[in-house]
C-alpha positions as CSV (number, residue, x, y, z in Angstrom):
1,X,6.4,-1.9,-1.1
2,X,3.8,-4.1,0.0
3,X,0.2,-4.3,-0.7
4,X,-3.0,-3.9,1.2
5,X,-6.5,-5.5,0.1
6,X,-10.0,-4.0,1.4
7,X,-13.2,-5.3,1.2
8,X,-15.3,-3.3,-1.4
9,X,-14.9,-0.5,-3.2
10,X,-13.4,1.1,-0.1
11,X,-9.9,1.0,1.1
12,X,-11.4,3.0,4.5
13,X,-10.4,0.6,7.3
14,X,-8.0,-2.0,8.3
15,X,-7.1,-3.8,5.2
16,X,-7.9,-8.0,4.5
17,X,-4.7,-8.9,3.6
18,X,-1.2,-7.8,3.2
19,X,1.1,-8.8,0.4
20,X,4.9,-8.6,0.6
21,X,7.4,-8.3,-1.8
22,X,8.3,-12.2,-1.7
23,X,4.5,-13.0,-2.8
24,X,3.4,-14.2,0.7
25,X,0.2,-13.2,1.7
26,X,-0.8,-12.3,5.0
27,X,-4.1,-12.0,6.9
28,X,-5.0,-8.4,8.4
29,X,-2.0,-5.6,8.7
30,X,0.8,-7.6,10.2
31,X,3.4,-9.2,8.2
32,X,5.0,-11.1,11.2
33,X,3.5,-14.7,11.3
34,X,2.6,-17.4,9.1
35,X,1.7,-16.6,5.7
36,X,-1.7,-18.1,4.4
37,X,-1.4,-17.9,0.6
38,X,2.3,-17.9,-1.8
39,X,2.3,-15.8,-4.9
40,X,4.8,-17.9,-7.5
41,X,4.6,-16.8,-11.5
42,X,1.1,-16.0,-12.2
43,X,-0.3,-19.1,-9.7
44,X,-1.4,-18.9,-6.2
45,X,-0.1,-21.6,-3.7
46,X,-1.7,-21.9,0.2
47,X,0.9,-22.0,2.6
48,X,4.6,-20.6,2.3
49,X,5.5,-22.5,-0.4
50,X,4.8,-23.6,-4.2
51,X,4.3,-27.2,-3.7
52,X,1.8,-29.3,-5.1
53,X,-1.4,-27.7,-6.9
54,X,-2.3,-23.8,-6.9
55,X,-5.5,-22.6,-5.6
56,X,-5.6,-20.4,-9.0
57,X,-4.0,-19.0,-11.8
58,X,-4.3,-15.7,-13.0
59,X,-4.5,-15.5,-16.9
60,X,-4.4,-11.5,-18.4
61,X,-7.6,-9.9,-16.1
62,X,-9.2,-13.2,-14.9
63,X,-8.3,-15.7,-11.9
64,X,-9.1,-19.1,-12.5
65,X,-9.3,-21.3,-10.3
66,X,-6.3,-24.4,-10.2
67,X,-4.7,-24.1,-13.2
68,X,-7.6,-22.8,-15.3
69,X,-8.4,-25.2,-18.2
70,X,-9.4,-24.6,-21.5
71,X,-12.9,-24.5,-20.3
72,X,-12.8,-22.8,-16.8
73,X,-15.1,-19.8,-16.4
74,X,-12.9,-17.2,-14.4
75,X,-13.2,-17.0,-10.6
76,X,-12.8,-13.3,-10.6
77,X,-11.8,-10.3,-13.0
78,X,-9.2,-7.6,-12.1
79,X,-9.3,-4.4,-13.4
80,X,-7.0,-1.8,-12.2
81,X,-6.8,-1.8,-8.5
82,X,-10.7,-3.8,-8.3
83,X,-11.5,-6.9,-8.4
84,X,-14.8,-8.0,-9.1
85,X,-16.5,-12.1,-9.0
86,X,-16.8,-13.4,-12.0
87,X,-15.9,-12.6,-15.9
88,X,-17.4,-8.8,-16.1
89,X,-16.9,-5.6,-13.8
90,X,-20.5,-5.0,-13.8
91,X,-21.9,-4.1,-9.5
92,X,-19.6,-3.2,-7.3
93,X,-16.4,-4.6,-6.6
94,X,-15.7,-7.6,-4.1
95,X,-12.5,-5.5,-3.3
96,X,-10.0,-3.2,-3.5
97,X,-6.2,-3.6,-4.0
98,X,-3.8,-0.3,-2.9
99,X,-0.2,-1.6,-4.7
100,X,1.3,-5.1,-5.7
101,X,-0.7,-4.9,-8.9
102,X,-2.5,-7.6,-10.8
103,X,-1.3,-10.9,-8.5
104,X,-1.8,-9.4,-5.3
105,X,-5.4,-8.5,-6.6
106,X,-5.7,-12.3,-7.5
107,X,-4.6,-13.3,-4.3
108,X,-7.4,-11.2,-3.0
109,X,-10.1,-12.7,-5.2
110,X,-9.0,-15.9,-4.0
111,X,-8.6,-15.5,-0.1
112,X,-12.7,-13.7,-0.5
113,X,-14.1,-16.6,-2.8
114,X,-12.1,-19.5,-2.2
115,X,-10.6,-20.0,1.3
């Protein structure tokens, strides 16, 4: 099953991204095309592949972005299908995540607040 990611708290619309079952991560509803972001382990590659640096690690509920140092304040926190910017869920979420669980969520946070 593949995911969908929304904008906001809503999942009312035509979705952000898609996430297949391979980790690739597509923009909009389509799956057929060139995928803009690789899900490999808990890190997050751009393009179709895991080569060179990721764009983020996820670490438990927070995304960090490259690999996440010691001292990285997260890019993003996930909680349950949500994800919201930066290292509480206080406001309203930056977007919402139907299946896939916690990496495709990452994925999201990073396609909204990094690409």
């Amino acid at each position: 099953m593949s995911a969908r990611a929304y904008r906001g708290s809503s999942t009312f619309g035509a979705p952000i991204l898609t996430i297949d079952n391979d980790g690739l991560v597509y923009e909009g509803t389509p799956v057929f095309g060139t995928p803009i972001m690789n899900i490999s382990g808990d890190q997050i590659y751009k393009g179709n592949s895991s080569w060179g640096a990721p764009l983020a690690t996820a670490r438990g509920e927070y995304v960090y972005e490259g690999t996440g140092g010691l001292l990285s304040a997260p890019l993003a926190t996930i909680s349950g299908e949500d994800v919201y910017e930066g290292s509480n869920t206080f406001g309203a979420p930056i977007a919402t995540v139907k299946g896939g669980g916690r990496m495709s969520a990452a994925a999201t946070a990073v396609y909204l607040l990094l690409m």
